[in-house]
SEZATI-529173 format. One record per atom (N, C-alpha, C): residue in three letters; x, y, z; residue number from 0. Coordinates in steps of 0.2 Angstrom, whole numbers, always signed. Example, Ala and Ser with C-alpha at 12.3 -4.5 7.8 and 13.67 -1.06 7.14 Angstrom:
2
+--------+-------+-------+-------+-----+
: residu :     X :     Y :     Z : num :
+--------+-------+-------+-------+-----+
:    Ala :   +66 :   -28 :   +39 :   0 :
:    Ala :   +62 :   -22 :   +39 :   0 :
:    Ala :   +66 :   -16 :   +39 :   0 :
:    Ser :   +64 :   -11 :   +35 :   1 :
:    Ser :   +68 :    -5 :   +36 :   1 :
:    Ser :   +64 :    +0 :   +39 :   1 :
+--------+-------+-------+-------+-----+
END
This chain:
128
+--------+-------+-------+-------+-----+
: residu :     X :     Y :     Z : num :
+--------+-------+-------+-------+-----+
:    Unk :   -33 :   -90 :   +59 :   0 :
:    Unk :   -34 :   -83 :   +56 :   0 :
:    Unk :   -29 :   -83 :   +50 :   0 :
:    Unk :   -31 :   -80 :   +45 :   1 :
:    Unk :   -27 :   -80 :   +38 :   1 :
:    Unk :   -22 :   -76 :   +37 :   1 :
:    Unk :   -15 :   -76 :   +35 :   2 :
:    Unk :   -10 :   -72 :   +35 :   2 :
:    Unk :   -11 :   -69 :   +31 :   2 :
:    Unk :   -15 :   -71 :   +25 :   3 :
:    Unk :   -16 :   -66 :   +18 :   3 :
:    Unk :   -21 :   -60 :   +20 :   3 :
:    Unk :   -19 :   -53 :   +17 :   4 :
:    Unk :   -22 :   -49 :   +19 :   4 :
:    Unk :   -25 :   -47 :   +11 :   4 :
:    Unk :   -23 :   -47 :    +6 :   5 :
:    Unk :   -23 :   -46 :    +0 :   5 :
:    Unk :   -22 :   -50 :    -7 :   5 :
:    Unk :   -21 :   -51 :   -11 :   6 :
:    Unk :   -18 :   -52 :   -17 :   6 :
:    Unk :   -19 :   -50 :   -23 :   6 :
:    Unk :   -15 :   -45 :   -27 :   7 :
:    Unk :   -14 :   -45 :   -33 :   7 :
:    Unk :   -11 :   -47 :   -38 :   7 :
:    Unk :   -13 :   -51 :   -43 :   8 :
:    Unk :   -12 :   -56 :   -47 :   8 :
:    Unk :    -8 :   -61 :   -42 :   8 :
:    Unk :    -2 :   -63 :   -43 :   9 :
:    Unk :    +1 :   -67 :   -38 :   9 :
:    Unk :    +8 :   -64 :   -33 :   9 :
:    Unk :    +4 :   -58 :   -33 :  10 :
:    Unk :    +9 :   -54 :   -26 :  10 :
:    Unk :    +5 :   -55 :   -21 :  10 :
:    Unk :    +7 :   -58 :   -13 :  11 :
:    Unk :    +2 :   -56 :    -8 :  11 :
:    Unk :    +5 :   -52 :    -2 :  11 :
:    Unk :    -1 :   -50 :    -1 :  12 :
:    Unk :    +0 :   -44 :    +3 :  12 :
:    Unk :    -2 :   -49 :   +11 :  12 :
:    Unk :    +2 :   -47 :   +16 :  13 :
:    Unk :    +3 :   -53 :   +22 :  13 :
:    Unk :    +5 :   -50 :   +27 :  13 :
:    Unk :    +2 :   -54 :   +34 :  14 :
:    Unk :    +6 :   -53 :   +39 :  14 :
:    Unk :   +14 :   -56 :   +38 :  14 :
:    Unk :   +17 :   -53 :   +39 :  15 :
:    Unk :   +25 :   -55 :   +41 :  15 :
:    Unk :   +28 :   -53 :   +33 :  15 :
:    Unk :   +25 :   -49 :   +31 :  16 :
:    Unk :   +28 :   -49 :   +23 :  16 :
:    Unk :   +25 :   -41 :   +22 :  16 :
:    Unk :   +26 :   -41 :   +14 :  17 :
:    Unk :   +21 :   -31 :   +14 :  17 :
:    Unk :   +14 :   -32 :   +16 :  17 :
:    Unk :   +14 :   -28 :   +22 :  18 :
:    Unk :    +7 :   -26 :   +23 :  18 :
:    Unk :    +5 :   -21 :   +22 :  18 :
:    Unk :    -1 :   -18 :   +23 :  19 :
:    Unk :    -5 :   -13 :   +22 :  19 :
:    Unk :    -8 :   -10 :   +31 :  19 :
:    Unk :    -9 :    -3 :   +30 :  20 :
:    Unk :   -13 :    -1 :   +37 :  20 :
:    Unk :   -18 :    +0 :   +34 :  20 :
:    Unk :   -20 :    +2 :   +28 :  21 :
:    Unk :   -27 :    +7 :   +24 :  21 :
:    Unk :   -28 :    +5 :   +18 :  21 :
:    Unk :   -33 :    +4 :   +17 :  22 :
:    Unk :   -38 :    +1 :    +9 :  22 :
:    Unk :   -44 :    +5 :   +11 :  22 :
:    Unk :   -40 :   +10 :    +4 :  23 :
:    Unk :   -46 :   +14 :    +3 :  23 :
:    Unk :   -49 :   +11 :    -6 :  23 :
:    Unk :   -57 :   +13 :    -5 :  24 :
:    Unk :   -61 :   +12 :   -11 :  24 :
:    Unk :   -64 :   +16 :   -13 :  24 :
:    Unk :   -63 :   +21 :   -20 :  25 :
:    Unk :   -70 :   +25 :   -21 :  25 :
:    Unk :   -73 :   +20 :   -26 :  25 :
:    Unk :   -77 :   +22 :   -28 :  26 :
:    Unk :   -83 :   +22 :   -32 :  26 :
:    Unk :   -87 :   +26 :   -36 :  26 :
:    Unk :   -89 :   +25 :   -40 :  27 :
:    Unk :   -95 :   +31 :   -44 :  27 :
:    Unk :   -98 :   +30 :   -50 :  27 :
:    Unk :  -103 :   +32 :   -50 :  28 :
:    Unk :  -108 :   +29 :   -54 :  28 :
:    Unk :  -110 :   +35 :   -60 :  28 :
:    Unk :  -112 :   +34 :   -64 :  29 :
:    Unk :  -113 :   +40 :   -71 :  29 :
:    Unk :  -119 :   +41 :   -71 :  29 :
:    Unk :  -122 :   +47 :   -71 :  30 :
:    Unk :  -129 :   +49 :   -74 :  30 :
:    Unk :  -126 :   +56 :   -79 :  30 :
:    Unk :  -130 :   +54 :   -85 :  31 :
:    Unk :  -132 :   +60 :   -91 :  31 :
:    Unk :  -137 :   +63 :   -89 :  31 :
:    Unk :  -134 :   +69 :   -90 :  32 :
:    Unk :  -139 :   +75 :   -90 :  32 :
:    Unk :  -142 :   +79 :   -98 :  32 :
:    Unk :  -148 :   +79 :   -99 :  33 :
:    Unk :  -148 :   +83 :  -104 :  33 :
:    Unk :  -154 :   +89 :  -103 :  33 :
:    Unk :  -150 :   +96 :  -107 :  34 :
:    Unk :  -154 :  +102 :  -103 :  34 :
:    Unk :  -162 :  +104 :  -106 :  34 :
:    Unk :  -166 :  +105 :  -103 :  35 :
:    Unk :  -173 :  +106 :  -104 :  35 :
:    Unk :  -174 :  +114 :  -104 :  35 :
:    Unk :  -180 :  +117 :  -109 :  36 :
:    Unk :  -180 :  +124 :  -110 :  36 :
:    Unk :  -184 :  +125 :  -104 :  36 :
:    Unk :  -184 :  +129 :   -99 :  37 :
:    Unk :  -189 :  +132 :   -92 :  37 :
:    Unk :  -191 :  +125 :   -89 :  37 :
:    Unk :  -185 :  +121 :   -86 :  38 :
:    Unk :  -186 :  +116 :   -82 :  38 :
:    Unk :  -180 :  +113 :   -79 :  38 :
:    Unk :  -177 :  +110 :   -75 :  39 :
:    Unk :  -173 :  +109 :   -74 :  39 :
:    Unk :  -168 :  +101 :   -78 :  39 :
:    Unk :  -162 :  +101 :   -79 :  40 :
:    Unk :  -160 :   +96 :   -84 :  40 :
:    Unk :  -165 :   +88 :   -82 :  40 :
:    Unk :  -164 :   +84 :   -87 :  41 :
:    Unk :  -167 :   +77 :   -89 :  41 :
:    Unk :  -161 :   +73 :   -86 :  41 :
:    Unk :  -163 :   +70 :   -81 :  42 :
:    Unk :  -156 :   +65 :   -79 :  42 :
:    Unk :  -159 :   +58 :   -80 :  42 :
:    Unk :  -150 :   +53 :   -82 :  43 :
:    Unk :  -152 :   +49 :   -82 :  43 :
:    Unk :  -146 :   +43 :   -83 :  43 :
:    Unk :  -146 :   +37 :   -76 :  44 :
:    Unk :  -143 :   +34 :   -75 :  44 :
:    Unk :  -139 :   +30 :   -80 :  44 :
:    Unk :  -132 :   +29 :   -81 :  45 :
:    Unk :  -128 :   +26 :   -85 :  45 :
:    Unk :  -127 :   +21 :   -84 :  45 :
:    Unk :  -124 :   +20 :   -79 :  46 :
:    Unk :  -121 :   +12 :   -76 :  46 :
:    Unk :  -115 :   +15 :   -73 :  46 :
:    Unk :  -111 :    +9 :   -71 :  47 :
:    Unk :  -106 :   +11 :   -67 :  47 :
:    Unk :  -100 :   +14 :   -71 :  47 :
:    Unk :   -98 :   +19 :   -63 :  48 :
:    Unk :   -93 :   +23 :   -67 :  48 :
:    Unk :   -86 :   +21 :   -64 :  48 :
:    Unk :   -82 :   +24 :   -64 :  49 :
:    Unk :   -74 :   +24 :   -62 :  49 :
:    Unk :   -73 :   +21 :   -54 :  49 :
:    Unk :   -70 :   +15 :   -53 :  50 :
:    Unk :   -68 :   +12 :   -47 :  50 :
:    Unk :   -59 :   +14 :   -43 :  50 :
:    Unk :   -57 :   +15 :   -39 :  51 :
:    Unk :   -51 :   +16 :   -38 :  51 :
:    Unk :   -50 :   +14 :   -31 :  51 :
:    Unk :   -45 :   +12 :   -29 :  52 :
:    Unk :   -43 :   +10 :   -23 :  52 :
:    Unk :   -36 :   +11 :   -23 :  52 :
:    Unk :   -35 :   +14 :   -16 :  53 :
:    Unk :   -28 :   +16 :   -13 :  53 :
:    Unk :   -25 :   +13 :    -8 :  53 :
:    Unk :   -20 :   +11 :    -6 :  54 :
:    Unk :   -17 :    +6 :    -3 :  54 :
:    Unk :   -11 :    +9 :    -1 :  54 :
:    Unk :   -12 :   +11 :    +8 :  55 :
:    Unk :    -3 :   +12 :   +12 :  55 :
:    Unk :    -2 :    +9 :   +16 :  55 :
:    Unk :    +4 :   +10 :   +16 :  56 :
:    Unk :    +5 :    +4 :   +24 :  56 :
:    Unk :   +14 :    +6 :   +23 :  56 :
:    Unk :   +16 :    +1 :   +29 :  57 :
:    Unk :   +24 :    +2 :   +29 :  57 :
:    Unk :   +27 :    -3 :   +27 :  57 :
:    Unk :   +33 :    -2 :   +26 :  58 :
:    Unk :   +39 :    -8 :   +26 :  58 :
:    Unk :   +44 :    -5 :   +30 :  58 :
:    Unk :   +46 :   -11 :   +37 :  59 :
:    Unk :   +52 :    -9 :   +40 :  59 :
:    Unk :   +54 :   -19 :   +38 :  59 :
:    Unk :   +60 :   -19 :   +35 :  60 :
:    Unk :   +65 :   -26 :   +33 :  60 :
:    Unk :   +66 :   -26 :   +38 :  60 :
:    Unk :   +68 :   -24 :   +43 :  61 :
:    Unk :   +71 :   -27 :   +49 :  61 :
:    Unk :   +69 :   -32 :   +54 :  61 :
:    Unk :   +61 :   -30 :   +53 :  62 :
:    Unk :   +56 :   -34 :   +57 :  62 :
:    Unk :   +49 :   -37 :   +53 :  62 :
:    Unk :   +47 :   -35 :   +44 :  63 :
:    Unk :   +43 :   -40 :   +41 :  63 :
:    Unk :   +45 :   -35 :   +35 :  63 :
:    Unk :   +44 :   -41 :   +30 :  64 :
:    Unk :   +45 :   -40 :   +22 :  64 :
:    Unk :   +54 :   -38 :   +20 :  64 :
:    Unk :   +54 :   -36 :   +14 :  65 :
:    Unk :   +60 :   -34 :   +11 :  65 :
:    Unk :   +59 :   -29 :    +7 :  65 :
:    Unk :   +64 :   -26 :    +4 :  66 :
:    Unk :   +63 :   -20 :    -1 :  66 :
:    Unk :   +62 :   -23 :    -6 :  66 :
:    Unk :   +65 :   -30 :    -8 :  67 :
:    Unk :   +62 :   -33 :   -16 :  67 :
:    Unk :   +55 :   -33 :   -15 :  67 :
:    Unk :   +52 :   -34 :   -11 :  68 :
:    Unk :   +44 :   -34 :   -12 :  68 :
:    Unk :   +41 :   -29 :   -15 :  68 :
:    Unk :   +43 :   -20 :   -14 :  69 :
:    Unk :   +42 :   -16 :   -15 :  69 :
:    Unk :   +43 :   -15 :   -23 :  69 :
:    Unk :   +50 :   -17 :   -24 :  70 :
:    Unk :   +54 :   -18 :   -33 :  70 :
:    Unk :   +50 :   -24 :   -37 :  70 :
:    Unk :   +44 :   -28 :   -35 :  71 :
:    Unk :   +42 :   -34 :   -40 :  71 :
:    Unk :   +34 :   -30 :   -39 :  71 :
:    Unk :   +32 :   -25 :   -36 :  72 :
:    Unk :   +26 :   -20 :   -36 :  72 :
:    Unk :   +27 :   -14 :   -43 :  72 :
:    Unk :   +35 :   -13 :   -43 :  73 :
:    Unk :   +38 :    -9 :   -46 :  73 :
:    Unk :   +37 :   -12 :   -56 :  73 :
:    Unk :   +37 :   -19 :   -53 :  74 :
:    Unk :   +40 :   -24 :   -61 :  74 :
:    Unk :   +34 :   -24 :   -63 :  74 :
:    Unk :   +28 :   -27 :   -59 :  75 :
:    Unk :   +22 :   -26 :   -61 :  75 :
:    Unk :   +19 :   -20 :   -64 :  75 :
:    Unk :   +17 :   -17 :   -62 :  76 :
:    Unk :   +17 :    -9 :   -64 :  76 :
:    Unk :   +20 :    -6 :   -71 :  76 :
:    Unk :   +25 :    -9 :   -72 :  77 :
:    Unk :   +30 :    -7 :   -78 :  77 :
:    Unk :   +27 :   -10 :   -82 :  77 :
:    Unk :   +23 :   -17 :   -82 :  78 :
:    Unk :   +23 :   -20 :   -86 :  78 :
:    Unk :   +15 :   -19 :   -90 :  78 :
:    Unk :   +12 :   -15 :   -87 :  79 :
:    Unk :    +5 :   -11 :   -89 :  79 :
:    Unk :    -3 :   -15 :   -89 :  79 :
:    Unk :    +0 :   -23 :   -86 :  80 :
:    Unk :    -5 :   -29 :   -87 :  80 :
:    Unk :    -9 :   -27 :   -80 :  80 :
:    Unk :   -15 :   -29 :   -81 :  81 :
:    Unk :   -21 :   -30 :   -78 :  81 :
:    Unk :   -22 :   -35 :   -75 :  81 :
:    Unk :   -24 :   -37 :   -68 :  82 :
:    Unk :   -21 :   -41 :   -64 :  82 :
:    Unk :   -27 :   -42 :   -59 :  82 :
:    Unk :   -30 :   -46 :   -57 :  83 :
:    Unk :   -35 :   -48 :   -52 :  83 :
:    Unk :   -34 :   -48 :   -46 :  83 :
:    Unk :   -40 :   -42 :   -40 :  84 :
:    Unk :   -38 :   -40 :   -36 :  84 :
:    Unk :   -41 :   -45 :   -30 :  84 :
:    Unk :   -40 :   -49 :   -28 :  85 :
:    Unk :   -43 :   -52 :   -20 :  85 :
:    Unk :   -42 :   -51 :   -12 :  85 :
:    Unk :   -47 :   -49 :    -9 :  86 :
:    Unk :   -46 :   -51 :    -1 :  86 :
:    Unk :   -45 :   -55 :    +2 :  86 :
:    Unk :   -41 :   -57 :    +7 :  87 :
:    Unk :   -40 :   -64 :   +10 :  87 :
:    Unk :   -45 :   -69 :   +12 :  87 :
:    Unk :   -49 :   -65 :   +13 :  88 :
:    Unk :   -55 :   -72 :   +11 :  88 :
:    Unk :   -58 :   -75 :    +5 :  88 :
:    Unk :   -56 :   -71 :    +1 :  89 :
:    Unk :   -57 :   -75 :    -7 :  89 :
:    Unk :   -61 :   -72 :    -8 :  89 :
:    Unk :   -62 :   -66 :    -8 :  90 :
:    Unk :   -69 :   -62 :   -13 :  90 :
:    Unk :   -65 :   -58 :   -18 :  90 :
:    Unk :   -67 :   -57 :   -23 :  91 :
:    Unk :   -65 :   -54 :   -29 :  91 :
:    Unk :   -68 :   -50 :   -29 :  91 :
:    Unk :   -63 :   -44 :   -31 :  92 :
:    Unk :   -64 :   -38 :   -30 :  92 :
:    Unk :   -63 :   -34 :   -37 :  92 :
:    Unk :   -61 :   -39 :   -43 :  93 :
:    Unk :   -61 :   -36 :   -48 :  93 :
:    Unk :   -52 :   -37 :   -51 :  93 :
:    Unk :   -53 :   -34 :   -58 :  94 :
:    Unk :   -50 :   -34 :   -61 :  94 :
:    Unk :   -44 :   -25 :   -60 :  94 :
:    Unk :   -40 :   -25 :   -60 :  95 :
:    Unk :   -35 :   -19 :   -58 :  95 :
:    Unk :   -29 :   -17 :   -61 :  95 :
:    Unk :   -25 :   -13 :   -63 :  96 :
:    Unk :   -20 :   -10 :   -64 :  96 :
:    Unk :   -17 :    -5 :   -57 :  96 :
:    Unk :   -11 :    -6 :   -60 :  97 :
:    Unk :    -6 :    -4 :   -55 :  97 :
:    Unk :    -5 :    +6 :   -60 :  97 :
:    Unk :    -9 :   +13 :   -57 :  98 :
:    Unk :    -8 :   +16 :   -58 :  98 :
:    Unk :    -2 :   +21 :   -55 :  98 :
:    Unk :    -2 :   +21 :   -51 :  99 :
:    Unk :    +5 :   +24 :   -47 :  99 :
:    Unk :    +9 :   +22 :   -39 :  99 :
:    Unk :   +16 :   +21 :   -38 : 100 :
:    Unk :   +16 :   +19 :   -31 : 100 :
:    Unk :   +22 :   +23 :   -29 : 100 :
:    Unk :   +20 :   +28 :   -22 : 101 :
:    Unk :   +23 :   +32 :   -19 : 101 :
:    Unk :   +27 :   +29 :   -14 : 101 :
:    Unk :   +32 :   +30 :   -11 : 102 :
:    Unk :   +37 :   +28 :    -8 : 102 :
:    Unk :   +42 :   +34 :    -2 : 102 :
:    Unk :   +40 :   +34 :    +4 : 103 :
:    Unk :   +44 :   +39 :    +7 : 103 :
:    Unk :   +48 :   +34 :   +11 : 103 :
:    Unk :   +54 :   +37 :   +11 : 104 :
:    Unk :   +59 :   +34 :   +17 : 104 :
:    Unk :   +62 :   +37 :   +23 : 104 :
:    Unk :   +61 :   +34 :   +26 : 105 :
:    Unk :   +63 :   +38 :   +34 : 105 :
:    Unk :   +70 :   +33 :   +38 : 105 :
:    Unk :   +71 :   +37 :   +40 : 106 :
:    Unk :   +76 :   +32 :   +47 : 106 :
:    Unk :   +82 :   +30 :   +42 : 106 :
:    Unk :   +85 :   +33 :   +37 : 107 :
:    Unk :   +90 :   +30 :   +33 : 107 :
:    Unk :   +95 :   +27 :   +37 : 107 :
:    Unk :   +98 :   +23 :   +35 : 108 :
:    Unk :  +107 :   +18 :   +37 : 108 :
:    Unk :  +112 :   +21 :   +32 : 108 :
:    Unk :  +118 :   +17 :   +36 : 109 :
:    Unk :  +121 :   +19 :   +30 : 109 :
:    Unk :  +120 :   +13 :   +24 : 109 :
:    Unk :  +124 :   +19 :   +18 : 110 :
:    Unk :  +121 :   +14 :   +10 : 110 :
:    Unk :  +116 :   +19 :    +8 : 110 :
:    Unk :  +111 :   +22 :   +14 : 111 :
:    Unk :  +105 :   +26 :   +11 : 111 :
:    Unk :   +99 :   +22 :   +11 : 111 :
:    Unk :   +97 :   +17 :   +11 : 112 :
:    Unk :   +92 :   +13 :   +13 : 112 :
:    Unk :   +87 :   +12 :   +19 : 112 :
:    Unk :   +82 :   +17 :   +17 : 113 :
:    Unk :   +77 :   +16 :   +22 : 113 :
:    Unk :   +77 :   +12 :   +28 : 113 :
:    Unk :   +76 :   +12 :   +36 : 114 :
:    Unk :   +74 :    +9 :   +39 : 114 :
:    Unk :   +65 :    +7 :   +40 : 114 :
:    Unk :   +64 :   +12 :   +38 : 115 :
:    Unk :   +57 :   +13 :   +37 : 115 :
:    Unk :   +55 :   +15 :   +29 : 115 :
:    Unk :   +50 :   +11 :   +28 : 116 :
:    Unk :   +48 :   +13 :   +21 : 116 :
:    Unk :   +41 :   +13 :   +21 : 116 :
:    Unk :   +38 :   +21 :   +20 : 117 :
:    Unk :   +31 :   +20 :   +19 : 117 :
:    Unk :   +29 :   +19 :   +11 : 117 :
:    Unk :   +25 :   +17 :    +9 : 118 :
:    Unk :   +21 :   +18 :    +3 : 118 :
:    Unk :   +16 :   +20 :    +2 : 118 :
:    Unk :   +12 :   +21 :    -5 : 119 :
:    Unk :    +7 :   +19 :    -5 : 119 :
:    Unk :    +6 :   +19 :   -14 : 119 :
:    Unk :    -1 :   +15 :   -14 : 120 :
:    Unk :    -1 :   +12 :   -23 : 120 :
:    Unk :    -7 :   +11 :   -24 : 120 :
:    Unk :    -8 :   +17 :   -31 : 121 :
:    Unk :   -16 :   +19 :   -34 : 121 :
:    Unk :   -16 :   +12 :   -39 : 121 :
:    Unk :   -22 :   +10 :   -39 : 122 :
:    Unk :   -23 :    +5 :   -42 : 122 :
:    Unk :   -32 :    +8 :   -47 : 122 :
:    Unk :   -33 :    +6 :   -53 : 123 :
:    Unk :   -39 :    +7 :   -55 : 123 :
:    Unk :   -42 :    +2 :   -58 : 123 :
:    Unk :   -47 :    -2 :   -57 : 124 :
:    Unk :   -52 :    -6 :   -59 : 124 :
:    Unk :   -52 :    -4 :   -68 : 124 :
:    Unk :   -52 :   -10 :   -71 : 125 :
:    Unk :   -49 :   -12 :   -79 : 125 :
:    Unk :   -55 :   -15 :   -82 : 125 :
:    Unk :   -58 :   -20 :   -77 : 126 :
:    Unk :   -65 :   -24 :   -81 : 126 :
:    Unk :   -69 :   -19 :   -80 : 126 :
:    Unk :   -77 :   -22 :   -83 : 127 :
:    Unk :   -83 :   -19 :   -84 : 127 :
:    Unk :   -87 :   -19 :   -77 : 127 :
+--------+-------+-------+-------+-----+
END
């Protein structure tokens, strides 16, 4: 069984490292409408529309992953590049940006450092 659960550009998402519990995908597709006098509008398929997928899951350091993991999601992100997204089985899932990544902490230490760290990171499909 493969440890990889994910990969974006050369970040992997893993057993024993950042995982995820939830991969969400929408999807949607474009039809134009245009209005007709005493009929109802003329529709009329575009091609594909906007893709996006969300991704949460936890970090506890104490028993898999580190917080740097969560700070090189961060670097990525910052950097605005488009980054190919794959499933551990090696299907390509497309091309991607990192649009936003939420961060809750719970169970603080001292220092302030989560013992728990949930996430989660909106991502939007880039290629055609």
């Amino acid at each position: 069984m493969p440890d990889k659960l994910l990969t974006l550009g050369m970040f992997v998402f893993g057993m024993g490292r950042l995982n995820y519990q939830e991969f969400e995908r929408r999807t949607s597709w474009k039809h134009g409408k245009t209005p007709r006098f005493g009929a109802r509008d003329a529709g009329q398929f575009l091609g594909p529309g906007e893709q996006s997928i969300t991704i949460t899951g936890l970090l506890v350091p104490e028993i898999y992953g580190s917080y740097g993991e969560i700070e090189r999601l961060h670097e990525m992100a910052g950097t605005g590049e488009i980054y190919p997204l794959l499933l551990g089985t090696g299907e390509v899932l497309g091309e991607f940006r990192v649009l936003g990544i939420d961060e809750r902490w719970r169970t603080l230490m001292g220092g302030g450092r989560p013992r728990h760290l949930d996430f989660s990171m909106d991502l939007d499909r880039a290629d055609g």
